[in-house]
Wavefront OBJ file of the C-alpha trace (Angstrom):
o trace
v -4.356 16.442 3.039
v -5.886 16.628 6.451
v -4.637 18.605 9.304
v -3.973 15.641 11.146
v -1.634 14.449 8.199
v 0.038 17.864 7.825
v 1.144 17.516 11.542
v 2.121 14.298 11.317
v 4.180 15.039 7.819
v 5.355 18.360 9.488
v 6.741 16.245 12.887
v 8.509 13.647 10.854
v 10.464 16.419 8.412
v 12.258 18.003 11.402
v 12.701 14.985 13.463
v 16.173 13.059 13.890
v 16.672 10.033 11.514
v 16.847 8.080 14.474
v 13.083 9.631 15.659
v 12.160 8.586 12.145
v 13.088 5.370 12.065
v 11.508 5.094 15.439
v 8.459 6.510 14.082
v 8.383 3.903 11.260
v 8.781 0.858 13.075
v 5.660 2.288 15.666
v 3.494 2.184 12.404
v 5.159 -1.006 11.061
v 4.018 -2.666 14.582
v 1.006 -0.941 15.334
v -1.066 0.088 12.219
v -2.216 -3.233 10.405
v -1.099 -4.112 7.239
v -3.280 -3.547 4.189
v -3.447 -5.643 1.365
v -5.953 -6.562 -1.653
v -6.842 -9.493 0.565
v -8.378 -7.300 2.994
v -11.092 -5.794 0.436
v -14.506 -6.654 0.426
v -15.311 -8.482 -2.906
v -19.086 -7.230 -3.732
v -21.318 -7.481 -6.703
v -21.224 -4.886 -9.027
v -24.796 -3.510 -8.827
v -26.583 -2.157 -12.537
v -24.644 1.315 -12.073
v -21.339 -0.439 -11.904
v -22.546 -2.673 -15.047
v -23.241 0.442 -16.758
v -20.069 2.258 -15.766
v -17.926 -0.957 -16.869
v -19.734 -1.138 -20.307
v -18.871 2.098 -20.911
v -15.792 1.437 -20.867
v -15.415 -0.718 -23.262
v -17.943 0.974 -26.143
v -18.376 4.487 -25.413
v -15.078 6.386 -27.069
v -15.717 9.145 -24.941
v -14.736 7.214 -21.878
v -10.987 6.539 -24.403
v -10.487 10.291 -24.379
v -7.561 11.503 -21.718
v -6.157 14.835 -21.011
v -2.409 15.935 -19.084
v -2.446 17.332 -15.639
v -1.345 20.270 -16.867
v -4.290 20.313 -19.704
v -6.674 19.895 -17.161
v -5.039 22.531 -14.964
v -5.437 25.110 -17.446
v -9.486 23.874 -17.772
v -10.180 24.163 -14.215
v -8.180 27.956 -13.807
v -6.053 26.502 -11.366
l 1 2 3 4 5 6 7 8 9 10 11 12 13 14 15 16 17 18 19 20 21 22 23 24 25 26 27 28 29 30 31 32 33 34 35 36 37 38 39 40 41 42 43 44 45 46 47 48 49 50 51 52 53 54 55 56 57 58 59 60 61 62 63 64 65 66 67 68 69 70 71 72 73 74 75 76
């Protein structure tokens, strides 16, 4: 998370309920709205073709691990 979204997380947990609400209807009326409509629809270039192929034939792409498996991989 950014530092910017720390401070802004870090504001809204001591705030009043009231502040909060106050807070949410600022975003609500100020920060557009974001939907699937509002992504860019582009063609998938050969790397995307390959990627999506892969998908579907290679089994290795079939093959998932937990969080906590990975965890344990990465030493974390």
């Amino acid at each position: 998370m950014s530092a910017v979204k720390e401070r802004i997380f870090g504001a809204v947990t001591v705030m009043s309920e009231v502040d909060a609400e106050k807070v949410w209807e600022m975003i609500l009326n100020n920060i557009p709205s974001r939907s699937w409509e509002n992504v860019e629809e582009v063609t998938p270039d050969e790397w995307d073709k390959k990627m999506l192929s892969d998908v579907k034939e290679n089994p290795d792409c079939n093959e998932f691990i937990s969080e906590e498996e990975l965890m344990k991989e990465l030493n974390l």
